[in-house]
C-alpha positions, 0 to 999 in steps of 0.5 A: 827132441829140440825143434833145433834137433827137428829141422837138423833131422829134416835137413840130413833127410832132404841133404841126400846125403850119400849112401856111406858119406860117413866114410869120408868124414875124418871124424867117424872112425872106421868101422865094418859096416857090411851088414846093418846096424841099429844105433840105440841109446843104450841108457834107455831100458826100452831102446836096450829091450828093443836091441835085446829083442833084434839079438833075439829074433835076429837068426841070421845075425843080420844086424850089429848093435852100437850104442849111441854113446859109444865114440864112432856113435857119437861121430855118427850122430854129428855127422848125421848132424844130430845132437850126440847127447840126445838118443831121441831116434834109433839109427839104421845104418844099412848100405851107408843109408841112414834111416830114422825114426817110424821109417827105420823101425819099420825098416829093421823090422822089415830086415828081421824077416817072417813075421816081423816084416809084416810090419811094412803094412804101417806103410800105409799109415803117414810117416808124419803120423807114425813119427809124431808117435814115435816122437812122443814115445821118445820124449816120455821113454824114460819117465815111462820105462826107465833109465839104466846106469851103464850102456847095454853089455854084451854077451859075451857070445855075441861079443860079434854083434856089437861094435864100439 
């Protein structure tokens, strides 16, 4: 992530945007936004796993998935005034908030349930630390992990989960 990327992540945190501002913005289609939903670069073999991990250990089929570089994700991440060729963070879209980063981990962890929310214990650690580690993770992830050719597909059976 740019330093230009940074200070625009910082300014949509510190905006106070809206919850679902994203709604009036003729730029983002609309979409079923009833549940949450993890944004997730869907070329990275690490943020792919992460988003086969949540179909998983998501039960209850709380989450949805969209890939980063689908058409509403790429409006999304204008919106959130990020750069749309650059997947550095997973977005958490829950109740029209967006949450970035270590927080939004945290967060979809969180929502996963037992055991998973036990993970809101990294609370306790400075955001600003969890998120200089999840910045370097994002900058190595594909040297590190890996790249795929084509977005994540779904299974057909959880054809549900995914939007586009």
């Amino acid at each position: 992530m740019t330093v230009a990327d940074r200070l625009r992540l910082s300014s949509a945190r510190k905006s106070g945007r809206q919850p679902y501002s994203y709604r009036q913005d003729y730029l983002v289609e609309k979409f079923p936004d009833d549940r949450p939903i993890i944004i997730f670069d869907g070329n990275c073999v690490l943020c792919t796993g992460f988003a086969r991990f949540i179909l998983k250990y998501d039960k209850r089929g709380s989450f949805r998935l969209m890939a980063g570089q689908s058409p509403t994700g790429q409006a999304l991440y204008r919106h959130l005034e990020l750069d749309p060729g650059d997947f550095g963070t997973n977005i958490l879209l829950d109740q029209g908030q967006a949450w970035f980063k270590s927080r939004g981990t945290i967060r979809m962890f969180q929502l996963l349930g037992f055991p998973w929310n036990l993970a809101v214990v990294l609370r306790i650690v400075p955001t600003s630390l969890l998120d200089r580690l999840y910045d370097l993770v994002a900058r190595n992830r594909f040297k590190w992990f890996g790249r795929r050719d084509q977005c994540l597909l779904s299974d057909p059976a959880q054809h549900d989960r995914f939007l586009e």
